[in-house]
Structures are given as C-alpha cells and as structure tokens.
N, CA, C and O atoms as a Tripos MOL2 file, in Angstrom:
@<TRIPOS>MOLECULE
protein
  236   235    59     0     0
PROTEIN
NO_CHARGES

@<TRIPOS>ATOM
      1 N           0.8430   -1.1770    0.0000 N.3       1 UNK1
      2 CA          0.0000    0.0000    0.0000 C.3       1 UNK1
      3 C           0.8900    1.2430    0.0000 C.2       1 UNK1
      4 O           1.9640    1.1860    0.5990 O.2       1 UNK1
      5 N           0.4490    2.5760   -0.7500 N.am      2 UNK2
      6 CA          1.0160    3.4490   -1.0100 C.3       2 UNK2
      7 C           1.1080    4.1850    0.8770 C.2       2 UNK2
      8 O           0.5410    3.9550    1.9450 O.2       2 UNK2
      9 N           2.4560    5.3740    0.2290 N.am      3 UNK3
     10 CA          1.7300    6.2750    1.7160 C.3       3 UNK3
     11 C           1.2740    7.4940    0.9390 C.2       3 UNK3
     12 O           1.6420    8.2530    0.0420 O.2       3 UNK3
     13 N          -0.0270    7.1960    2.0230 N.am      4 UNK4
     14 CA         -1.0160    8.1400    0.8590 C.3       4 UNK4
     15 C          -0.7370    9.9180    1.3010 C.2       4 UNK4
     16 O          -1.0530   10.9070    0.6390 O.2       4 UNK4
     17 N          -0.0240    9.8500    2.6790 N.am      5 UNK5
     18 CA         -0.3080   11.2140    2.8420 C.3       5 UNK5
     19 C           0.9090   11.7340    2.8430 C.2       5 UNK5
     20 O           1.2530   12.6390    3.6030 O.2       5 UNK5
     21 N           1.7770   11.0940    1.8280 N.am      6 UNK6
     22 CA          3.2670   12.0710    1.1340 C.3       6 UNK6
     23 C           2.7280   12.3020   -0.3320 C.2       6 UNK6
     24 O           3.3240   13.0290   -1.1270 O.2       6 UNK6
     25 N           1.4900   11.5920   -0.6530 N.am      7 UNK7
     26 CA          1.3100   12.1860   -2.0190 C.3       7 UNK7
     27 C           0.7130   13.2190   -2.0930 C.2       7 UNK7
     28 O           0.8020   14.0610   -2.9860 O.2       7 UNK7
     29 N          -0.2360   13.2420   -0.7440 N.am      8 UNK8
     30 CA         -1.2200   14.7150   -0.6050 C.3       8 UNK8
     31 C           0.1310   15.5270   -0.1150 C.2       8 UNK8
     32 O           0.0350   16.6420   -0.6270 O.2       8 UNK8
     33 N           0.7490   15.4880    0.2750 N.am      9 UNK9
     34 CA          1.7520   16.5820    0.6010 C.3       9 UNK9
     35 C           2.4100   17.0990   -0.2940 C.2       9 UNK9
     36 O           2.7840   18.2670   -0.1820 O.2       9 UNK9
     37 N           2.7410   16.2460   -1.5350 N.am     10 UNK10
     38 CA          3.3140   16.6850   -2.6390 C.3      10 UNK10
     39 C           2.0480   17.0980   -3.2230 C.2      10 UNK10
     40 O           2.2600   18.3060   -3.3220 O.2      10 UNK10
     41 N           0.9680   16.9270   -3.6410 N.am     11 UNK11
     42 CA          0.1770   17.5890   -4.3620 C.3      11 UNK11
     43 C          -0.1710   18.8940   -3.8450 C.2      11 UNK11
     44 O          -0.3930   19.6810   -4.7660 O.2      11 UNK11
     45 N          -0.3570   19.6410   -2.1390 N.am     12 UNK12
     46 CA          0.1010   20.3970   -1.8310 C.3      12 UNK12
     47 C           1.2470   21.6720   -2.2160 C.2      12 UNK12
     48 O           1.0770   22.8850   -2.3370 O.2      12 UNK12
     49 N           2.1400   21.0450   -2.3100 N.am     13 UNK13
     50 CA          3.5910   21.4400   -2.2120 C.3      13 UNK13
     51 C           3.1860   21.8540   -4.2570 C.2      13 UNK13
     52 O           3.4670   23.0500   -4.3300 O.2      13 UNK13
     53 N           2.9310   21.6050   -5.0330 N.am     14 UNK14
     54 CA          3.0760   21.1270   -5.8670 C.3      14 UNK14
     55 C           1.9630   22.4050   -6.8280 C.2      14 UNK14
     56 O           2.2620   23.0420   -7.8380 O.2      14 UNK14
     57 N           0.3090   22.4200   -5.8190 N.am     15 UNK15
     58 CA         -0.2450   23.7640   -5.5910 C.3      15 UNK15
     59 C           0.7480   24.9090   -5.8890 C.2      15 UNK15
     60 O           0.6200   25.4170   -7.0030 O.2      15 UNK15
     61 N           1.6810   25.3860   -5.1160 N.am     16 UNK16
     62 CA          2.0960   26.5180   -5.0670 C.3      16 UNK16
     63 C           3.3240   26.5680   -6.0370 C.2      16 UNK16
     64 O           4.1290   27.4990   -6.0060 O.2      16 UNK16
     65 N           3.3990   25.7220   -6.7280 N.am     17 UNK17
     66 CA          4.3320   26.0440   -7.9410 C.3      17 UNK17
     67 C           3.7590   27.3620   -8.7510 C.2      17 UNK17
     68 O           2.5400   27.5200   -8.8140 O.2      17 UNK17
     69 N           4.4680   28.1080   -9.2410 N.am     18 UNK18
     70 CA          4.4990   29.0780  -10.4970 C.3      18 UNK18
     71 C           4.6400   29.1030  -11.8920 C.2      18 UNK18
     72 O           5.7580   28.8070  -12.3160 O.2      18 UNK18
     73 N           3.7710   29.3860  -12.7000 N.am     19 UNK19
     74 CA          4.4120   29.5630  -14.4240 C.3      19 UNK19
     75 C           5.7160   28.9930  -14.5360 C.2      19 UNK19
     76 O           6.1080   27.9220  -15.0010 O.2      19 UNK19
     77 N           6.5240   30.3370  -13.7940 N.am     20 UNK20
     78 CA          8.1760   30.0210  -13.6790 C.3      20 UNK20
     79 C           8.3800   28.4320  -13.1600 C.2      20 UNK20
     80 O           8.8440   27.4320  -13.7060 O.2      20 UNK20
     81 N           8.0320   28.5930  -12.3620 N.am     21 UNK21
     82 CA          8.6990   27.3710  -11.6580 C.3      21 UNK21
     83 C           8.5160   25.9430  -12.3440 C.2      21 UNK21
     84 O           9.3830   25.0700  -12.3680 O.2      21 UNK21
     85 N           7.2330   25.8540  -12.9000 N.am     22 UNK22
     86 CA          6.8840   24.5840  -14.1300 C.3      22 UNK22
     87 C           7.6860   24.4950  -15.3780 C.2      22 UNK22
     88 O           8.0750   23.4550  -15.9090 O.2      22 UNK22
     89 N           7.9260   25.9650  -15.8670 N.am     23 UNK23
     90 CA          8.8530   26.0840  -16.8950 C.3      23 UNK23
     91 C          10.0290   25.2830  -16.8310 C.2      23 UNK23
     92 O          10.3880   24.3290  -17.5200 O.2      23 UNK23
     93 N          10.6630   25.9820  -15.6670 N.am     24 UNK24
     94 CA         12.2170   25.2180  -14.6330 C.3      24 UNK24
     95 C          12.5510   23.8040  -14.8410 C.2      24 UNK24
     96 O          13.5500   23.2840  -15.3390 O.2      24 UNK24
     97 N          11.6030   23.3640  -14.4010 N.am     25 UNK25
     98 CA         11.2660   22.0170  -14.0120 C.3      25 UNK25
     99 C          11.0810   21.4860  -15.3810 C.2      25 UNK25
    100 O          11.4280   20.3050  -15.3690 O.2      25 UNK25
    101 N          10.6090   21.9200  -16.7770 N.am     26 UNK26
    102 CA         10.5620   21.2560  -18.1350 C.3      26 UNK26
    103 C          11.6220   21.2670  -18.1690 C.2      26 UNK26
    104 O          12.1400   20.2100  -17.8070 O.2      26 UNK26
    105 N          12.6590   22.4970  -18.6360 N.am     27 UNK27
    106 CA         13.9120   22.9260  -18.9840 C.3      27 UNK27
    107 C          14.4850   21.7250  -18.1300 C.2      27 UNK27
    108 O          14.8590   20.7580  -18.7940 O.2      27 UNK27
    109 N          14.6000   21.6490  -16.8590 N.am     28 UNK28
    110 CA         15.8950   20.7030  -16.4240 C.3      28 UNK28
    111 C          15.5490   19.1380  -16.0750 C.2      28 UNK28
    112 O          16.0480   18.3830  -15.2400 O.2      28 UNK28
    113 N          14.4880   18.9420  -17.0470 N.am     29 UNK29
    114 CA         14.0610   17.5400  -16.9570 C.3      29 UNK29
    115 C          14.9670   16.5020  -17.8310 C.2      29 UNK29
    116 O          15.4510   16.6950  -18.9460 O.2      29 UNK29
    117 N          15.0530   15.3720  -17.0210 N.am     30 UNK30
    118 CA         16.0410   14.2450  -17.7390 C.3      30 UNK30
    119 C          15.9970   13.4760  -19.3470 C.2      30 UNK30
    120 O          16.6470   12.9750  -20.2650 O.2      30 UNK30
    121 N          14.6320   13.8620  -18.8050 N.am     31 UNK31
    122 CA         13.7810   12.7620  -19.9290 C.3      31 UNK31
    123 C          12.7440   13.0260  -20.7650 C.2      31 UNK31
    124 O          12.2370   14.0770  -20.3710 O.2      31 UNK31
    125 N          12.1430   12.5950  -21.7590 N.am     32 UNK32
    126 CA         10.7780   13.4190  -22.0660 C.3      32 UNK32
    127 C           9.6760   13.3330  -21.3170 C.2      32 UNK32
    128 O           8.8440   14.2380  -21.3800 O.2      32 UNK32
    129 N           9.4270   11.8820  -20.2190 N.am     33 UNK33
    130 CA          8.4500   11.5180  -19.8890 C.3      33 UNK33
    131 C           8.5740   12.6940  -18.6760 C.2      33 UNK33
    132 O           7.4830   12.8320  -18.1220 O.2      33 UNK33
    133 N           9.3780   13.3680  -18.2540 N.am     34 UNK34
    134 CA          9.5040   13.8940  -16.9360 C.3      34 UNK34
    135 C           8.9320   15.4020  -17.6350 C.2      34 UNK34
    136 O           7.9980   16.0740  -17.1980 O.2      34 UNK34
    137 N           9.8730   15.7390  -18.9710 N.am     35 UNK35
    138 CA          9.2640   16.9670  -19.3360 C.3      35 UNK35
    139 C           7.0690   16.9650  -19.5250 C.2      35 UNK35
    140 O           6.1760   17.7030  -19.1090 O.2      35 UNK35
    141 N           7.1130   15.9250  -20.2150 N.am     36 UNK36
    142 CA          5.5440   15.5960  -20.6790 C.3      36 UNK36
    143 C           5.1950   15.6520  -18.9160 C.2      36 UNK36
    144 O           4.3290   16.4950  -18.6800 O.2      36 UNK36
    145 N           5.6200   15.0410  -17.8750 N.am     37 UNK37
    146 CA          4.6790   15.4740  -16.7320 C.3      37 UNK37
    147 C           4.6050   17.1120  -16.0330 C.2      37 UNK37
    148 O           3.5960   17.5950  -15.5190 O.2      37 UNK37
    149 N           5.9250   17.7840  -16.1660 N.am     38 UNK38
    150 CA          5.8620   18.8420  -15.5210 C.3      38 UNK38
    151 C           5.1470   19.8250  -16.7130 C.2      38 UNK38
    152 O           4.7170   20.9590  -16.5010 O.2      38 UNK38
    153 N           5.1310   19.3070  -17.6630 N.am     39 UNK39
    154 CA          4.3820   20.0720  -18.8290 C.3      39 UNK39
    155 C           2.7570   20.2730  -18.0780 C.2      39 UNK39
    156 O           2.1780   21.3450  -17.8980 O.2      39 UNK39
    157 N           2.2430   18.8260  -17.7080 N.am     40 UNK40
    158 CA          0.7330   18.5710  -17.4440 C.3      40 UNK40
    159 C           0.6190   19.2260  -16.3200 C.2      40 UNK40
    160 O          -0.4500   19.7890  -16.0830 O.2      40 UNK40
    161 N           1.5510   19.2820  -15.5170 N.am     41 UNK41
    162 CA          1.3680   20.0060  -14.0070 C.3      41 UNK41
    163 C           0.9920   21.5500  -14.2520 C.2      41 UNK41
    164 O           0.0740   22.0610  -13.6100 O.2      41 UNK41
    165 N           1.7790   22.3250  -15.2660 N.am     42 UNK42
    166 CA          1.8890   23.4280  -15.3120 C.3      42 UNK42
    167 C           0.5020   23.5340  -16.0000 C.2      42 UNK42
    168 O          -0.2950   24.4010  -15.6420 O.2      42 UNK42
    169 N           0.2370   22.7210  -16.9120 N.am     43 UNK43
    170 CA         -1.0150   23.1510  -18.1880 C.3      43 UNK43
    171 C          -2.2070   23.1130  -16.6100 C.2      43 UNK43
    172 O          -2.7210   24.1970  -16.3330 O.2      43 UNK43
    173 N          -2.5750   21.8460  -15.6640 N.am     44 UNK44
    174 CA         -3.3510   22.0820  -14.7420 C.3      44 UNK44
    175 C          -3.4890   23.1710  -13.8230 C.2      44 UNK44
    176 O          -4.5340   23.5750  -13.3140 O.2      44 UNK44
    177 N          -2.5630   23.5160  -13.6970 N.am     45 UNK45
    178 CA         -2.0800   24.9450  -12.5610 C.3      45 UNK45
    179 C          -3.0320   25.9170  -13.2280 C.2      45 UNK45
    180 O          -4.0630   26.2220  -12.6300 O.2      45 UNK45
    181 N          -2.7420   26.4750  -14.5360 N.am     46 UNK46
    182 CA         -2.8460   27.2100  -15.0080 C.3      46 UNK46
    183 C          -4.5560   26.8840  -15.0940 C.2      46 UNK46
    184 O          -5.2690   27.8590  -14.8530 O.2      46 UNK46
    185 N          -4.9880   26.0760  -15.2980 N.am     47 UNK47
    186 CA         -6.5590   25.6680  -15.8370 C.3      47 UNK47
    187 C          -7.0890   25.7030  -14.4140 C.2      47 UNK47
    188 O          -8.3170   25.6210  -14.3700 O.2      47 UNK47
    189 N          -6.5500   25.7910  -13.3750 N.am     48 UNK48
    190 CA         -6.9500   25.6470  -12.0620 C.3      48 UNK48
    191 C          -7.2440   27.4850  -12.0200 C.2      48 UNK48
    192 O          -8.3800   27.8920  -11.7780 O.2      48 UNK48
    193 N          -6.1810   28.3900  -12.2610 N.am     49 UNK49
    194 CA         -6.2060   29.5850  -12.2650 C.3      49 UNK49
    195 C          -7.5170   30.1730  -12.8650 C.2      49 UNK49
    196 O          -8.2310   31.0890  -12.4560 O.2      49 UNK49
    197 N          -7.6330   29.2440  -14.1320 N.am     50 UNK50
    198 CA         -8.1850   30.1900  -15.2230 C.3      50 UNK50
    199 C          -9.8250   30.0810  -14.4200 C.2      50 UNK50
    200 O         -10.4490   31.1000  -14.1230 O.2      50 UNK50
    201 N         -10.3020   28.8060  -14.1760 N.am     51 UNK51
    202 CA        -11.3890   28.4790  -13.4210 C.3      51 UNK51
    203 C         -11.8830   29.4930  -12.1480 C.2      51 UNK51
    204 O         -13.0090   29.7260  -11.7100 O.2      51 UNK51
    205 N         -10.3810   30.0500  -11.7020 N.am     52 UNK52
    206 CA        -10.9360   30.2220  -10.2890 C.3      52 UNK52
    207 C         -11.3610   32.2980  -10.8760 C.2      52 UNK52
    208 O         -12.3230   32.9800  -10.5220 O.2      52 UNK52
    209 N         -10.3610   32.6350  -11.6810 N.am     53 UNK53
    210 CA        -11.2290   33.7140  -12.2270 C.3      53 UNK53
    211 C         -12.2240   33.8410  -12.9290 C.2      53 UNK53
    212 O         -12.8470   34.8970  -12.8130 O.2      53 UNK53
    213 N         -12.5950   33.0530  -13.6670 N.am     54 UNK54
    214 CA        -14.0300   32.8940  -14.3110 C.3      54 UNK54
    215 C         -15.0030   32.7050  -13.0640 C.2      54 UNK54
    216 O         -16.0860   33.2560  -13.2590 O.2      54 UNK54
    217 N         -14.8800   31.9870  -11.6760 N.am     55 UNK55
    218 CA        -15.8270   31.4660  -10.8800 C.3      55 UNK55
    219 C         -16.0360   33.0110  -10.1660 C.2      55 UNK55
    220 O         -17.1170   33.3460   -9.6790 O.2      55 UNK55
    221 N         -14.7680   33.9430  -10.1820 N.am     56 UNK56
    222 CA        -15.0900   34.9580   -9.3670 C.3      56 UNK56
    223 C         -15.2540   36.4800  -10.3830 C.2      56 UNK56
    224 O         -14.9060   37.5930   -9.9870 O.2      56 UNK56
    225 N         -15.8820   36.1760  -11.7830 N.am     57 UNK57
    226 CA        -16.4620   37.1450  -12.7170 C.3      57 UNK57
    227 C         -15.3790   37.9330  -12.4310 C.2      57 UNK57
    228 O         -15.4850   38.8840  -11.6560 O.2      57 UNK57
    229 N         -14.1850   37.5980  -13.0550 N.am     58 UNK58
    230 CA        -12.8460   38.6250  -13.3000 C.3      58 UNK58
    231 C         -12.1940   38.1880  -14.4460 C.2      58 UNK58
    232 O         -10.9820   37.9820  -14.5130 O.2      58 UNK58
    233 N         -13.0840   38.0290  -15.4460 N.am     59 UNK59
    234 CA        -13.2620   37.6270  -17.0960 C.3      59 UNK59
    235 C         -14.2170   38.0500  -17.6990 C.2      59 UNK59
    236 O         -14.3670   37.7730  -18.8890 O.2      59 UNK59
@<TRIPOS>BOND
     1     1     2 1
     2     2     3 1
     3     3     4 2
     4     3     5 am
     5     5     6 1
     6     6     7 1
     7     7     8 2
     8     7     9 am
     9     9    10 1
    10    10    11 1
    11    11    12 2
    12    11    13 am
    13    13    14 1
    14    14    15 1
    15    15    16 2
    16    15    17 am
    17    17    18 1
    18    18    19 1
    19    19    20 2
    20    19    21 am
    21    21    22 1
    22    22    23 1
    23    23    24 2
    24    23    25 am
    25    25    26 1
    26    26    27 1
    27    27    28 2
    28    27    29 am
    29    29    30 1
    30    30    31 1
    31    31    32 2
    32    31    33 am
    33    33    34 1
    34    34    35 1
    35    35    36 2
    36    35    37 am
    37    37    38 1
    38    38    39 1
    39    39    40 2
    40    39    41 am
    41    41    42 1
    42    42    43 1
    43    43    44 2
    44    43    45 am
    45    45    46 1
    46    46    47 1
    47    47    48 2
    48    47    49 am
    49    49    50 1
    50    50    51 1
    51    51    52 2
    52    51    53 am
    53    53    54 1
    54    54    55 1
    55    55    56 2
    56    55    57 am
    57    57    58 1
    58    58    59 1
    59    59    60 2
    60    59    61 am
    61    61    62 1
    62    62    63 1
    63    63    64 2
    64    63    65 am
    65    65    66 1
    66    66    67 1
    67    67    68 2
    68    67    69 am
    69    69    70 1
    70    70    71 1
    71    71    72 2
    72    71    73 am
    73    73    74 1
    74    74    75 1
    75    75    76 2
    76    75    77 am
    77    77    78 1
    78    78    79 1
    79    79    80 2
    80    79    81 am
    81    81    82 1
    82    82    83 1
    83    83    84 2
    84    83    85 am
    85    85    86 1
    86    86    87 1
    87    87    88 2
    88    87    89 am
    89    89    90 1
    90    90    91 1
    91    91    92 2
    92    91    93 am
    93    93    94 1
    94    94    95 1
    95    95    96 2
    96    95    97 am
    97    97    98 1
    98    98    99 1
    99    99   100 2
   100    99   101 am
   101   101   102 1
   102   102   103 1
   103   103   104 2
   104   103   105 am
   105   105   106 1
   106   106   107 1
   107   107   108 2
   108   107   109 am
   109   109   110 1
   110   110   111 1
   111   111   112 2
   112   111   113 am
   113   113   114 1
   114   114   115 1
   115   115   116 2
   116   115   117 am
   117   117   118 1
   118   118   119 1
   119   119   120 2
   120   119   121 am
   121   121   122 1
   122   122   123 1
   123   123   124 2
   124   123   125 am
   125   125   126 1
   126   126   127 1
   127   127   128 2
   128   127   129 am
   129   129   130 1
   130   130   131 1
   131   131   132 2
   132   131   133 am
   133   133   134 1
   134   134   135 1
   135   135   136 2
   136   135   137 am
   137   137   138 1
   138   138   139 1
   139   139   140 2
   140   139   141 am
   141   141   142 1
   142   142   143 1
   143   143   144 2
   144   143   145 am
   145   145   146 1
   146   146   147 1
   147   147   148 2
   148   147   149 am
   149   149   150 1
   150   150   151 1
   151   151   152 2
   152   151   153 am
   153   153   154 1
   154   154   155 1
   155   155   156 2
   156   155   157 am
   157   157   158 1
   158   158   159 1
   159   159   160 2
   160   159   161 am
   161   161   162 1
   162   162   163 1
   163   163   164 2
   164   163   165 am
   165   165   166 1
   166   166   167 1
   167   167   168 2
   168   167   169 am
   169   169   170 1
   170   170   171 1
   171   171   172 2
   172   171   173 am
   173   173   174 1
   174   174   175 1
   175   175   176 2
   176   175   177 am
   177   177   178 1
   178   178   179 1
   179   179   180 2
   180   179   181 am
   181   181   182 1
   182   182   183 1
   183   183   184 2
   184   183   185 am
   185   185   186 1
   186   186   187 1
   187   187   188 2
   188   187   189 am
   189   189   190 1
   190   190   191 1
   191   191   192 2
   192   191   193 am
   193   193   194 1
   194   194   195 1
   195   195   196 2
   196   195   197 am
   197   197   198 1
   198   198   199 1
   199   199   200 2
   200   199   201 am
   201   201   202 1
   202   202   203 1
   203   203   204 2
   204   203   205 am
   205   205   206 1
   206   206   207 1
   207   207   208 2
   208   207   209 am
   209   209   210 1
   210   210   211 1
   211   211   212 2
   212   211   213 am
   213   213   214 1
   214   214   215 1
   215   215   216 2
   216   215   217 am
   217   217   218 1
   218   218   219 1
   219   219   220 2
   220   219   221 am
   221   221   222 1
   222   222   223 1
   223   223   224 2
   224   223   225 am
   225   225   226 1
   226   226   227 1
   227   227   228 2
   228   227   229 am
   229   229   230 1
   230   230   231 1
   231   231   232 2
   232   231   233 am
   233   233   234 1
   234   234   235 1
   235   235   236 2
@<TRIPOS>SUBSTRUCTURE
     1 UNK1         2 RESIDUE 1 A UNK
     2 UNK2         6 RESIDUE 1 A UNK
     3 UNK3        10 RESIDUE 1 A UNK
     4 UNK4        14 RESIDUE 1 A UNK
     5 UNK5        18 RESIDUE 1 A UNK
     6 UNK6        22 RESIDUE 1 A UNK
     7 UNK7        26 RESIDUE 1 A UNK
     8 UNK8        30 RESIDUE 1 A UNK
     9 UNK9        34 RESIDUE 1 A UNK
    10 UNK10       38 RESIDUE 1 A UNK
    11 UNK11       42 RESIDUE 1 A UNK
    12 UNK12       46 RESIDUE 1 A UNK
    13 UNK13       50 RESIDUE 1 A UNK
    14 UNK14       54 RESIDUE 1 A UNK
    15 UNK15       58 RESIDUE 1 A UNK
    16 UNK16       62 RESIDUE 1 A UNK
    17 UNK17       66 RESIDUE 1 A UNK
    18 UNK18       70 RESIDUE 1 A UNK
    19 UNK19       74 RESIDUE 1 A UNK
    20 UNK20       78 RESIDUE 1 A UNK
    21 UNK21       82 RESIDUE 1 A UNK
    22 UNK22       86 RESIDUE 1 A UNK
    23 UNK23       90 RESIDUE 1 A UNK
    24 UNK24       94 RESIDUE 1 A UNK
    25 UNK25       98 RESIDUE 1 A UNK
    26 UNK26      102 RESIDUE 1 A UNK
    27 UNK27      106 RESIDUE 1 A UNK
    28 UNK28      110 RESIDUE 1 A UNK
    29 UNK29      114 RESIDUE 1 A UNK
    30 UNK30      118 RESIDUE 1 A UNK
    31 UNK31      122 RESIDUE 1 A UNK
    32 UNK32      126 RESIDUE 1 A UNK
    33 UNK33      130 RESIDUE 1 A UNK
    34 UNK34      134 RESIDUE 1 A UNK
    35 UNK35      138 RESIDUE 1 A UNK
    36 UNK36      142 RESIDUE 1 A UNK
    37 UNK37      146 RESIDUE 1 A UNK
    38 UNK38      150 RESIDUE 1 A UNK
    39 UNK39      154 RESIDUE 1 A UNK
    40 UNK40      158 RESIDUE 1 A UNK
    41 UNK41      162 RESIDUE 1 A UNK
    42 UNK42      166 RESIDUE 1 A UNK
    43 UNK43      170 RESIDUE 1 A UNK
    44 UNK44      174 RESIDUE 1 A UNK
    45 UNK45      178 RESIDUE 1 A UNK
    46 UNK46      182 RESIDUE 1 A UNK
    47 UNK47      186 RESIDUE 1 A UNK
    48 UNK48      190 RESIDUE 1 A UNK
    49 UNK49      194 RESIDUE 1 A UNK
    50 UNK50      198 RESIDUE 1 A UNK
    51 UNK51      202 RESIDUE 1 A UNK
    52 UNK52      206 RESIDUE 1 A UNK
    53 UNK53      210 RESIDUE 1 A UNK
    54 UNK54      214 RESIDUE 1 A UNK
    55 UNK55      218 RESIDUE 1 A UNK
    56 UNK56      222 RESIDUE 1 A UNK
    57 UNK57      226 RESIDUE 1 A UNK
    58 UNK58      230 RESIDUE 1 A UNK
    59 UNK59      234 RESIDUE 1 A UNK
C-alpha cells in the first residue's frame, strides 16, 4: 500500500508552484516523460487559475 499522505503533501507542495517554476522544471528535466509530466502540471495549474477567475467574474 502506497503512503497516501506524502502524495497529498506533494500535491500540496506542488499547488504553489508558479508559471516560472513549471517552466524550470521542463527545462531541467532528464527525460521526455519527466518533461511531458511537468508540462501537465503546469497546463493544470494554469486551468486551475483560469477556473478560479471565471468562478469569481474577473473575465
């Protein structure tokens, strides 16, 4: 069984990433599969953003 509450901590931790900081994290990735994930992290961040201004009519 996983430990489930280092993954919520990283998904946490993971929340407060930045544009910048997802960028970072493509740029100094090993591999493609690592770039293709910090790619998805950043594309969600951002879709998380875009949601939360549309929910609060600042669009």
């Amino acid at each position: 069984m996983c430990d489930a509450k280092k993954y919520f901590d990283m998904y946490q931790d993971m929340k407060t990433l930045q544009p910048e900081d997802t960028l970072q994290l493509v740029l100094e990735a090993k591999d493609e599969d690592e770039k293709k994930f910090f790619g998805m992290l950043g594309n969600f961040l951002l879709q998380e953003k875009q949601q939360k201004v549309i929910e609060d009519n600042l669009f």
